[in-house]
C-alpha positions as CSV (number, residue, x, y, z in Angstrom):
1,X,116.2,105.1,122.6
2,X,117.3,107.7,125.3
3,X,116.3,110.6,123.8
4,X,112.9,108.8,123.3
5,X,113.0,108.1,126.5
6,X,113.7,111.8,127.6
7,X,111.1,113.0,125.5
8,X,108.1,111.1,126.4
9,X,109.5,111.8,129.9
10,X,109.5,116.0,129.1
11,X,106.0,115.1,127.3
12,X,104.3,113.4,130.1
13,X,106.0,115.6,133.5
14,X,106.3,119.0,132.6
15,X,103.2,119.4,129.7
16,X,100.2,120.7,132.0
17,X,96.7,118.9,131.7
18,X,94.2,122.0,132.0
19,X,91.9,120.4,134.4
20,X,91.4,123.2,136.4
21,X,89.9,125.7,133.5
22,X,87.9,122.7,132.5
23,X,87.2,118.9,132.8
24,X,86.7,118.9,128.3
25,X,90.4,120.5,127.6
26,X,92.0,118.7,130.3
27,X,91.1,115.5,128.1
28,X,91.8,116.5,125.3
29,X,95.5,117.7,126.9
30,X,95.9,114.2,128.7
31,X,95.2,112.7,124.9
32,X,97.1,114.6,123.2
33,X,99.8,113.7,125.9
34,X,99.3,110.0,125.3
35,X,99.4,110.4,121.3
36,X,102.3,112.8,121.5
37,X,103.8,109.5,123.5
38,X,102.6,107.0,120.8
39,X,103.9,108.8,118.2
40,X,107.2,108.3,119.5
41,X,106.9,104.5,119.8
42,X,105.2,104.5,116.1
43,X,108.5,106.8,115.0
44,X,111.0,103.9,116.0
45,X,109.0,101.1,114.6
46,X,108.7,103.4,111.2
47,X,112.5,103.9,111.4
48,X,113.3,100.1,112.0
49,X,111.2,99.5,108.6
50,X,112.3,102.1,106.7
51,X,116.7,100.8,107.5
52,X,115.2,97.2,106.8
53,X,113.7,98.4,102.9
54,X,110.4,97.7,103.9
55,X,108.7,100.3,102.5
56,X,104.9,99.2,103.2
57,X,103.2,100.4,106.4
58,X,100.8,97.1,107.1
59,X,103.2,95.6,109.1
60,X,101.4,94.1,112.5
61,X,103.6,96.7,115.0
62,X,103.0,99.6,112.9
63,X,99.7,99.5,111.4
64,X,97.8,99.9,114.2
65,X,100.8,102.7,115.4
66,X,100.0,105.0,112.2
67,X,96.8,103.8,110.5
68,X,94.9,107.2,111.7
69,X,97.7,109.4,110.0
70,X,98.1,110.8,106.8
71,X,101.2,109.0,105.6
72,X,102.5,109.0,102.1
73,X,103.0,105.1,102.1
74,X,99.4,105.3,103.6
75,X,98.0,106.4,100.8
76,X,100.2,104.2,98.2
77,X,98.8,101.4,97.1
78,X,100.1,98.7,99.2
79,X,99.4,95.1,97.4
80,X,102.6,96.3,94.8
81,X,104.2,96.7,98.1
82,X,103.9,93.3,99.5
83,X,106.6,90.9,98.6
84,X,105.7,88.3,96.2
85,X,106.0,84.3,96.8
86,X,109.1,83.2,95.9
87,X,109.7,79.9,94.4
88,X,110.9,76.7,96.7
89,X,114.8,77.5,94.6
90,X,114.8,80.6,95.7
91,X,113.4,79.3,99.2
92,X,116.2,76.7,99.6
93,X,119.1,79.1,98.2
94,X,118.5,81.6,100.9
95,X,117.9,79.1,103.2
96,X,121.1,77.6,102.1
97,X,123.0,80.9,102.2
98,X,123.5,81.3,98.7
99,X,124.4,84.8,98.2
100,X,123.0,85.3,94.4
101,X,119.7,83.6,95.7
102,X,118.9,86.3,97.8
103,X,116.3,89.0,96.7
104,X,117.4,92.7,96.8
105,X,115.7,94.6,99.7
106,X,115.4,97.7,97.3
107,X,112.9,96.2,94.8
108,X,110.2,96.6,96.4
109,X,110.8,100.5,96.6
110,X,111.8,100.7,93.1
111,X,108.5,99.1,91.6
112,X,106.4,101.1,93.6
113,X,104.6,103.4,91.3
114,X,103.4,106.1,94.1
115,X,105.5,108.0,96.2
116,X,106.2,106.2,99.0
117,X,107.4,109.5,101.4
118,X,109.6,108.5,104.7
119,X,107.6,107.4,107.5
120,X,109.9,108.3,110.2
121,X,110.3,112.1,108.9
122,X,106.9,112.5,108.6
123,X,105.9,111.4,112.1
124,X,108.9,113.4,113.1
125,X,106.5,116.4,111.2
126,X,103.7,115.3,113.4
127,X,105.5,115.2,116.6
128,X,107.0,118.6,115.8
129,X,103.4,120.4,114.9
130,X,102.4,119.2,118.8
131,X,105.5,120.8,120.1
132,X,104.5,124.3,118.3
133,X,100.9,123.3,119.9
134,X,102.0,123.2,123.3
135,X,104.4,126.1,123.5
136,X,101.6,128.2,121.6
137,X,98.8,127.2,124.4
138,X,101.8,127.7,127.1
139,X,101.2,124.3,128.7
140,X,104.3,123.1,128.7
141,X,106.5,124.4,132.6
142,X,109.9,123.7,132.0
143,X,112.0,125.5,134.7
């Protein structure tokens, strides 16, 4: 969390918007800025899914974090990714606590037919190709 924290800090203080050469790039900078920033948020969110075996990326607080990026899970098909209903004895064993009623988080990732990548490394990939950006166009002042 602090080093997310420091970077969307670095991100947002010391990477220039180019208003001054134009009003068009310093736009697209301050958006760039602003995904750069989301991308960290969607990168902890991936990262809590993929320690919990969930290997599916239509989860409500990621989806909308990722849906415009070319993820391997993205591209999987994700109704053999969904968790089937289970039946009301399996409901009540793990209700009850009954350690053999429990389903094994892995399943899911083991019946998936497609490759299912790693979310977190990949936005780490994304994150990474707008660092190269920035130090290529100069923009970002770091004394």
């Amino acid at each position: 969390m602090l080093s997310s924290r420091n970077l969307a800090r670095l991100i947002w203080v010391h990477v220039e918007e180019r208003h001054s050469e134009s009003e068009e790039l310093g736009k697209r900078d301050l958006l760039a800025k602003l995904s750069a920033i989301n991308l960290l948020n969607a990168f902890s969110v991936a990262l809590k899914h993929r320690l919990r075996f969930e290997p599916a990326i239509e989860y409500p607080d990621l989806e909308p974090l990722v849906a415009h990026l070319d993820l391997m899970a993205g591209t999987a098909d994700q109704v053999a990714l969904r968790k089937k209903k289970q039946t009301p004895w399996k409901s009540a064993g793990e209700y009850l606590g009954v350690s053999f009623a429990e389903s094994n988080p892995r399943k899911l990732i083991k019946r998936a037919n497609d490759n299912l990548g790693n979310p977190p490394a990949e936005i780490l990939t994304y994150l990474s190709a707008y660092m190269e950006h920035v130090i290529q166009e100069k923009t970002m002042n770091v004394p």
